[in-house]
DOTI-429718 format. One record per residue (C-alpha): x, y, z; chain; residue number from 0; residue in three letters. Coordinates in steps of 0.2 Angstrom, whole numbers. Example, Ala and Ser with C-alpha at 12.3 -4.5 7.8 and 13.67 -1.06 7.14 Angstrom:
BEGIN
xx:yy:zz:c:k:r
62:-22:39:A:0:Ala
68:-5:36:A:1:Ser
This chain:
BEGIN
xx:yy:zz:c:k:r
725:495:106:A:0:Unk
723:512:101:A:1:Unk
738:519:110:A:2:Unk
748:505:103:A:3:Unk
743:509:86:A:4:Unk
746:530:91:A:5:Unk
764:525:95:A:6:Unk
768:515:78:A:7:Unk
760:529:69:A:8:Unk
770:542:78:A:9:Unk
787:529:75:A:10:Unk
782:529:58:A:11:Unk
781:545:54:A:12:Unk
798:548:58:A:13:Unk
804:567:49:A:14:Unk
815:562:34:A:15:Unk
827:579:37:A:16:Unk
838:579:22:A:17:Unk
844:596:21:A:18:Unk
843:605:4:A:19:Unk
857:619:1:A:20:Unk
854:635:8:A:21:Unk
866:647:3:A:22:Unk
876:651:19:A:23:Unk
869:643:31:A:24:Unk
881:630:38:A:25:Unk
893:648:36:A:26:Unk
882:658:49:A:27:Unk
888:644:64:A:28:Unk
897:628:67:A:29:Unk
880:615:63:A:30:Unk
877:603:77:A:31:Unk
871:587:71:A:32:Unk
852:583:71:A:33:Unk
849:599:81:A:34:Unk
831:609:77:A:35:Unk
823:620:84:A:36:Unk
804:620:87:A:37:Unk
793:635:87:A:38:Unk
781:634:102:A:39:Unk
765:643:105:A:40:Unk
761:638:119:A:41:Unk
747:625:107:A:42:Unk
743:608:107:A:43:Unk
752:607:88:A:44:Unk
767:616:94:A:45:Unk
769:605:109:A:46:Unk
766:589:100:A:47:Unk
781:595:87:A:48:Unk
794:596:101:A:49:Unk
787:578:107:A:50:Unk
789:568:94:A:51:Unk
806:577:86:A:52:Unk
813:574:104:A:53:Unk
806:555:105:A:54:Unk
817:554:88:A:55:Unk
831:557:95:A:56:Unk
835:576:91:A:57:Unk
843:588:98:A:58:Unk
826:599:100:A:59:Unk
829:616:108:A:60:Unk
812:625:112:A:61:Unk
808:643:107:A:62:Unk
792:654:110:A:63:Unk
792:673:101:A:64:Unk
786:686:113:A:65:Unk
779:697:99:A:66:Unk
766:708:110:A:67:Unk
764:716:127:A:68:Unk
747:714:135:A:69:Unk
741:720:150:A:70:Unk
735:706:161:A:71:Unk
716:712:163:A:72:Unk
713:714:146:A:73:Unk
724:697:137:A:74:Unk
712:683:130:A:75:Unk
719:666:128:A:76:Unk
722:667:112:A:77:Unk
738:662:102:A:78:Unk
755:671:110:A:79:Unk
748:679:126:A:80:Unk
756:677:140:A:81:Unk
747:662:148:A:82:Unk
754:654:131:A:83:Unk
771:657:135:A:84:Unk
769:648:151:A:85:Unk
760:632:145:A:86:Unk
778:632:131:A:87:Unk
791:632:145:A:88:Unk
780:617:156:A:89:Unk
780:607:142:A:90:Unk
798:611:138:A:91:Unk
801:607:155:A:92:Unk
792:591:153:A:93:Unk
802:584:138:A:94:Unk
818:589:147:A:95:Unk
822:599:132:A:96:Unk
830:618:132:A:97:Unk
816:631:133:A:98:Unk
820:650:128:A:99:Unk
808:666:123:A:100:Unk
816:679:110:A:101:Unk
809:695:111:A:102:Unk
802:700:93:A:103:Unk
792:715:101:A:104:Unk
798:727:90:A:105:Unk
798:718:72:A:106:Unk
781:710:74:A:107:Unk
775:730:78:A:108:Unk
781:735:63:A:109:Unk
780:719:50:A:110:Unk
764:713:57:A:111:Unk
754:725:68:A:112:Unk
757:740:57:A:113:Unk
755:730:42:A:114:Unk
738:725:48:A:115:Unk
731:745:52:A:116:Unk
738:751:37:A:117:Unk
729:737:26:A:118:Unk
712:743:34:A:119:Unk
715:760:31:A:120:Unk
717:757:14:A:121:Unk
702:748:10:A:122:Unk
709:730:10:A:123:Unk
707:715:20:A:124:Unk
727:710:27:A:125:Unk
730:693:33:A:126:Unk
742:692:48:A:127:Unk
745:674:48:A:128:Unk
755:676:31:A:129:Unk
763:691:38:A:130:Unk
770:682:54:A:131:Unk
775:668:44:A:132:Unk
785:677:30:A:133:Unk
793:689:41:A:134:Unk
794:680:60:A:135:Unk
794:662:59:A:136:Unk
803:658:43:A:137:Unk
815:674:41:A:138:Unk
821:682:58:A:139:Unk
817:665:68:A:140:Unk
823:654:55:A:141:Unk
839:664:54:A:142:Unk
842:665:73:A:143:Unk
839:644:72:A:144:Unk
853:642:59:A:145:Unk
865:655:70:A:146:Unk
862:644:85:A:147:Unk
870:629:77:A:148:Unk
853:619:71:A:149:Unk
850:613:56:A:150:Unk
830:612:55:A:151:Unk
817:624:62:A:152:Unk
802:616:65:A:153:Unk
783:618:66:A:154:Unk
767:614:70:A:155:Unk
758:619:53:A:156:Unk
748:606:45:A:157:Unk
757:605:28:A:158:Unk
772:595:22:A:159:Unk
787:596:15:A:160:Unk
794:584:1:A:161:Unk
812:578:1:A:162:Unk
810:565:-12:A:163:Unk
817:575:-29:A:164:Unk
832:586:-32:A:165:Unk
824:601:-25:A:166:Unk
810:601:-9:A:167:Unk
792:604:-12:A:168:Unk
778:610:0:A:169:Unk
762:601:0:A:170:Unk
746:602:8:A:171:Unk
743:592:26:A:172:Unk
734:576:26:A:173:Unk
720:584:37:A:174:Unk
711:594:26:A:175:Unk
701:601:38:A:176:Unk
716:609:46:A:177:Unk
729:612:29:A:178:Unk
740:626:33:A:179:Unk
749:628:18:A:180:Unk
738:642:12:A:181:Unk
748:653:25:A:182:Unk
763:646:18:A:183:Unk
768:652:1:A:184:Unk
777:666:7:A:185:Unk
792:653:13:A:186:Unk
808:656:4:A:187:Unk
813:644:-8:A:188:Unk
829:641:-4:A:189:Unk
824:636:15:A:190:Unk
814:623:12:A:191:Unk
825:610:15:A:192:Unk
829:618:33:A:193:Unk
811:615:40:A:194:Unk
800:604:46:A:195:Unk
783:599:47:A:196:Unk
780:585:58:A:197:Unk
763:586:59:A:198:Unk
760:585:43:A:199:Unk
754:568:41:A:200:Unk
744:571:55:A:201:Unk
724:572:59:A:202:Unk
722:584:72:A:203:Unk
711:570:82:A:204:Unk
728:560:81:A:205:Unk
740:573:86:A:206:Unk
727:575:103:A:207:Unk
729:557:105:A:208:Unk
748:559:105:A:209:Unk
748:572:116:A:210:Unk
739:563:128:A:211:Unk
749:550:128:A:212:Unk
766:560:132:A:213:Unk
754:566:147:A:214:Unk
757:585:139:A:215:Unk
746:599:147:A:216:Unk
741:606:132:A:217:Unk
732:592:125:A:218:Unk
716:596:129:A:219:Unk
718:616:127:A:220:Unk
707:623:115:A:221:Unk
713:633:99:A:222:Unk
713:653:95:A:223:Unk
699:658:83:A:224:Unk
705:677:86:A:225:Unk
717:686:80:A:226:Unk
731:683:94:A:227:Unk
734:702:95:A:228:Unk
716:711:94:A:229:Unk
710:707:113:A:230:Unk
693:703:111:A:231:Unk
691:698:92:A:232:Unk
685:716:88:A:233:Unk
697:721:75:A:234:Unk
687:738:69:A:235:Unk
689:746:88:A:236:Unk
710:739:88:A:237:Unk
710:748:70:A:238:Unk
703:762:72:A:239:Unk
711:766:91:A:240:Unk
728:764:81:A:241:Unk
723:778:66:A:242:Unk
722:796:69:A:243:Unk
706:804:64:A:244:Unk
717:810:48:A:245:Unk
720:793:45:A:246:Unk
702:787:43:A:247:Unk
694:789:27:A:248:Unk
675:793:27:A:249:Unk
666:794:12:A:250:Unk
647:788:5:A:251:Unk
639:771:4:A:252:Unk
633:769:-14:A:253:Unk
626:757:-24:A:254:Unk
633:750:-40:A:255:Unk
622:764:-51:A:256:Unk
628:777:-41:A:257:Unk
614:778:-27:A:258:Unk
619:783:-10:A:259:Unk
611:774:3:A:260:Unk
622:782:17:A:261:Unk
637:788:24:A:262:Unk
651:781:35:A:263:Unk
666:788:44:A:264:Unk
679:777:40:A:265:Unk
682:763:26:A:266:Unk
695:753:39:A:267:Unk
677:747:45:A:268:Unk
673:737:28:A:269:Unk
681:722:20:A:270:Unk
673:716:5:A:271:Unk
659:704:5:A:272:Unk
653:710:21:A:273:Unk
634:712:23:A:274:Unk
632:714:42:A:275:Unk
637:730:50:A:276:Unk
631:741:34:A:277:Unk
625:753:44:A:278:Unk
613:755:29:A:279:Unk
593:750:26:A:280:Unk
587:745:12:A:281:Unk
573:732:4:A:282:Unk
584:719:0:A:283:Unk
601:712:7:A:284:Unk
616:720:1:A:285:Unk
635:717:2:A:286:Unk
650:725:-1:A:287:Unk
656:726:-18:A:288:Unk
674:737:-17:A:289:Unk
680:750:-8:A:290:Unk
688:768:-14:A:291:Unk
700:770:-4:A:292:Unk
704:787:-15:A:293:Unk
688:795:-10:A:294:Unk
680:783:3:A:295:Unk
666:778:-7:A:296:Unk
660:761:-3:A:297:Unk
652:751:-17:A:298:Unk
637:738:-11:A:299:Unk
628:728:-23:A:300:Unk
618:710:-21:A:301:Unk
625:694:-19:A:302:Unk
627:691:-38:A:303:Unk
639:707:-39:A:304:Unk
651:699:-29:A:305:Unk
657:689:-43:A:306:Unk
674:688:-52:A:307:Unk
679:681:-67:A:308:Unk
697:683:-61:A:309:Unk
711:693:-50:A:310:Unk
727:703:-53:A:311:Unk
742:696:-38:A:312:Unk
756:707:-35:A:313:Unk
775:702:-25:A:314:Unk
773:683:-28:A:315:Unk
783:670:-22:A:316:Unk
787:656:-33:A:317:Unk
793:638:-24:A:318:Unk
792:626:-39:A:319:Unk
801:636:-51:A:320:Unk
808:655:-54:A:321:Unk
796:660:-65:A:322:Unk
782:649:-76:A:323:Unk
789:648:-94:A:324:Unk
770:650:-100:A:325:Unk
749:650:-94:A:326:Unk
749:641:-78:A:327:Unk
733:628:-76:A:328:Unk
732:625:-59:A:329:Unk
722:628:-43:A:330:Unk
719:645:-36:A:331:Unk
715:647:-17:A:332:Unk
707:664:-13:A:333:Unk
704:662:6:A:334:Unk
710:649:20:A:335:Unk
692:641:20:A:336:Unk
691:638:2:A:337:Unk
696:623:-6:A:338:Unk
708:628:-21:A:339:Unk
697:632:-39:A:340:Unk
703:627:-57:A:341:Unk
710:644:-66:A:342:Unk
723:648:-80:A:343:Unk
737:660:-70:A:344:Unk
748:670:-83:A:345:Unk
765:678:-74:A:346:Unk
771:695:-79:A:347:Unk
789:696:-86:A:348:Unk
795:702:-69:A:349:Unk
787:686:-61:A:350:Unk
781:695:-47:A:351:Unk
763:698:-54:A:352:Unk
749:683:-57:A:353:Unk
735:687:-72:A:354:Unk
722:673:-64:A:355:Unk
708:670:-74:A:356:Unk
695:655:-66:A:357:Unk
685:643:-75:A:358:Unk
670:649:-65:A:359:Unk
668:669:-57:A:360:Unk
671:665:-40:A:361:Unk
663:677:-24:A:362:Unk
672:691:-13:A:363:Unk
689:691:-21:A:364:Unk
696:701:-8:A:365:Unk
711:714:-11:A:366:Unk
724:712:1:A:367:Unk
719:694:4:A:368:Unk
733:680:-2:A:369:Unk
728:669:-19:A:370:Unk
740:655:-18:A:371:Unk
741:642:-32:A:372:Unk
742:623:-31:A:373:Unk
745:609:-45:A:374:Unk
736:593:-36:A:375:Unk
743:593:-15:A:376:Unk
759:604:-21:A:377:Unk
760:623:-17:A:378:Unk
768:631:-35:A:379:Unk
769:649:-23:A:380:Unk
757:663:-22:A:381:Unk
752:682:-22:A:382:Unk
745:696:-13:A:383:Unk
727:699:-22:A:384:Unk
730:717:-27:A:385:Unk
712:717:-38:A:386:Unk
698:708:-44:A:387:Unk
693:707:-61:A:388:Unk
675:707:-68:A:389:Unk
């Protein structure tokens, strides 16, 4: 009974792909009927993607990014190595389906990799995720789909997309507990109607099942909880072997008074919030509070510092509307594992800066780090956190 009831589910969940304009995309090739392509990691959610959209009846081509070169003794098994790259082309194979890998080397080096050192050394915390989305997945990837005749480019995020109103809207994924669409807000407007989230109405315990049943060899395989590019998981040794001693910016470790407790030899090792790895001692526990980038001072203080009464976002992205005609009340999410908090968000005249102030001071707003606003299970768009306000 349970695979029959996987099967109906899976039947039932059938992608409802009615395209929404997008201004020249059916000019960049002749558009093949039904034809998507799928992202594929190499993951159980990327591999379950290409499953059902095949079952369905597309004309599913398989593409996996190479984004980084690795040297075999020191990759991990985390998201895009190597061993990733195979695992995508068996289950390609294994659907019958096309299987290809583009070489994005060079653009994730410089909109990911370089983005994510140069954060650090200026005191902020970057988030990569969004990065590689924006700039790979749903720009040069998305582009390359519509030039190779498809009309859809799909993935396995946990999030959805809803085609039921004049215009598409992104909402959160069923499974909280795996909701993506906090890495999300980047997506261009005017390419939602070109993607697809299969998975969207999906638990992850039922995309495992449906993996099984297809017989794919990823459904067991574990997830990445590293970042896929820092071998290891050790981001301060991958930062700092990337910055020149120029580049790194020591400075003191103050408190909030103006004490100094310590010095350090680079603020790239800091992020705020931080408590561990101080390098300080002192009779109670103390966090990071902000960082100086200026001089390298490093501002600690106790838990109670850490909180905000709001945030300044810079280079939004807005996917309900151009620009909110007045004070926004919706809910702001500060980090992936939060859950989004009730605040008042007033846009600048240029739309591309958030004033966000929350009903309650919230802990660690983070600069560099995304605040992305929702209005109930839909995503309104989002900002980079540029700086906290007390």
């Amino acid at each position: 009974m349970e695979k029959q009831s996987a099967v109906q589910d899976r039947q039932a969940c059938s992608v409802d792909a009615r395209p929404a304009n997008l201004d020249d995309g059916d000019a960049i090739a002749d558009v093949v009927r039904d034809r998507v392509v799928v992202a594929m990691s190499g993951g159980v959610d990327s591999s379950v993607t290409a499953g059902i959209l095949a079952d369905q009846g597309y004309d599913a081509v398989g593409i996996s990014m190479r984004l980084y070169s690795t040297p075999q003794e020191s990759y991990t098994k985390s998201c895009c190595s190597p061993d990733d790259l195979f695992d995508a082309r068996a289950v390609a194979d294994s659907l019958s389906i096309p299987f290809y890998v583009a070489n994005y080397e060079d653009a994730f080096q410089k909109r990911v990799i370089s983005y994510f050192v140069e954060e650090y050394r200026r005191g902020r915390t970057p988030n990569p995720c969004v990065a590689c989305n924006d700039h790979l997945k749903f720009d040069i990837l998305l582009k390359r789909s519509l030039a190779l005749g498809a009309k859809y480019l799909a993935t396995g995020h946990f999030a959805r997309i809803d085609r039921s109103g004049d215009a598409p809207k992104l909402l959160r994924g069923v499974d909280r507990g795996k909701d993506q669409s906090y890495f999300l807000f980047g997506l261009p407007r005017e390419a939602l109607g070109r993607i697809l989230f299969p998975l969207g109405e999906m638990t992850k315990d039922e995309v495992r099942l449906i993996a099984r049943e297809m017989g794919l060899e990823t459904a067991e395989k574990p997830e990445s909880q590293e970042i896929c590019f820092v071998g290891g998981g050790d981001y301060k040794e991958f930062v700092a072997e990337l910055l020149s001693e120029q580049q790194q910016t020591p400075g003191k470790i103050v408190t909030e008074s103006g004490e100094v407790l310590g010095e350090h030899d680079g603020i790239h090792q800091f992020t705020v919030g931080q408590r561990r790895g101080l390098g300080i001692s002192y009779h109670e526990a103390l966090y990071v509070k902000a960082i100086r980038p200026g001089d390298g001072t490093v501002v600690v203080g106790d838990r109670d510092a850490l909180f905000s009464r709001g945030l300044i976002a810079e280079r939004c992205n807005w996917l309900s509307f151009e620009r909110p005609s007045g004070p926004v009340e919706c809910g702001v999410k500060i980090r992936y594992a939060g859950e989004p908090v009730p605040a008042l968000v007033t846009v600048g005249d240029d739309a591309t800066t958030a004033f966000v102030e929350f009903e309650e001071p919230q802990r660690a707003v983070s600069p560099g780090q995304a605040a992305v606003f929702y209005r109930g299970e839909e995503v309104l768009g989002g900002g980079w956190i540029e700086e906290a306000r007390s």
